[in-house]
GUMI-596147 format. One record per residue (C-alpha): residue in one letter; x negated, y negated, z. Coordinates in pm, whole numbers, plus 32768, in hexadecimal, padded with zeros to 4 digits. Layout:
<atoms>
AXYZ;...
</atoms>
This chain:
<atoms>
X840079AF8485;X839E7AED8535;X83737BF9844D;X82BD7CF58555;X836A7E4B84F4;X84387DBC83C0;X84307ED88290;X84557E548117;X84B27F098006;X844D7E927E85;X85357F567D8D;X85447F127C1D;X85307FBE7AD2;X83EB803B7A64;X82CA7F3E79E6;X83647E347A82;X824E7DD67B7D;X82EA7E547CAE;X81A17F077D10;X80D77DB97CE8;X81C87D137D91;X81E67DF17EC0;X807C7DF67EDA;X80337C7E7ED5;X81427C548005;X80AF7D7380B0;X7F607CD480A4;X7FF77B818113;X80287C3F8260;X7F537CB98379;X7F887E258331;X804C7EF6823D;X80F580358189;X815780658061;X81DA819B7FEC;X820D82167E6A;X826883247DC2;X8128837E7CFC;X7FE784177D68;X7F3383577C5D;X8008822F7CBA;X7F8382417E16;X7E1682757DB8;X7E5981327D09;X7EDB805F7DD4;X7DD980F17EDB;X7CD5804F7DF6;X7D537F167DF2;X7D8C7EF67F56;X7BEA7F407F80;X7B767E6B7E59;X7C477D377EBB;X7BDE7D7D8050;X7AD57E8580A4;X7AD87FE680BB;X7AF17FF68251;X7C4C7F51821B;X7D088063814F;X7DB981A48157;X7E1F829A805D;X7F2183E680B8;X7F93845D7F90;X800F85C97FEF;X7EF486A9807E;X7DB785A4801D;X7D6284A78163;X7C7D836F8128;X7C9982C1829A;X7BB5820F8363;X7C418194847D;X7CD0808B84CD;X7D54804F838B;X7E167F3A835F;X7EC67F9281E8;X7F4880CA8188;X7F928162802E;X808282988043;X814D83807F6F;X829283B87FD0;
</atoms>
């Protein structure tokens, strides 16, 4: 299956583990975004993303704050 340029979208209702969810298939991948609708959210999921790979492999853009170091393969966003 060729998923090269395929965008997912996890809805639910809140604390229903769509944010775990989306994260664990993003990190199933070669690269990543993920984009939420927190700041604090983002910082979050930002720290996940370098404890469970390393911090070269993360982004975080929430708004006006940039934490990139290129090439980064995951992304965490705010919307």
């Amino acid at each position: 299956m060729n998923t090269q340029g395929r965008v997912v979208a996890v809805l639910g209702p809140t604390n229903t583990g769509q944010t775990t969810y989306a994260l664990e298939r993003m990190l199933g991948h070669r690269s990543g975004i993920i984009g939420l609708p927190l700041r604090l959210l983002a910082r979050g999921v930002y720290d996940r993303i370098v404890a469970t790979r390393a911090p070269s492999v993360g982004a975080l853009v929430p708004g006006d704050e940039r934490i990139v170091a290129p090439p980064t393969p995951y992304w965490g966003c705010t919307v």
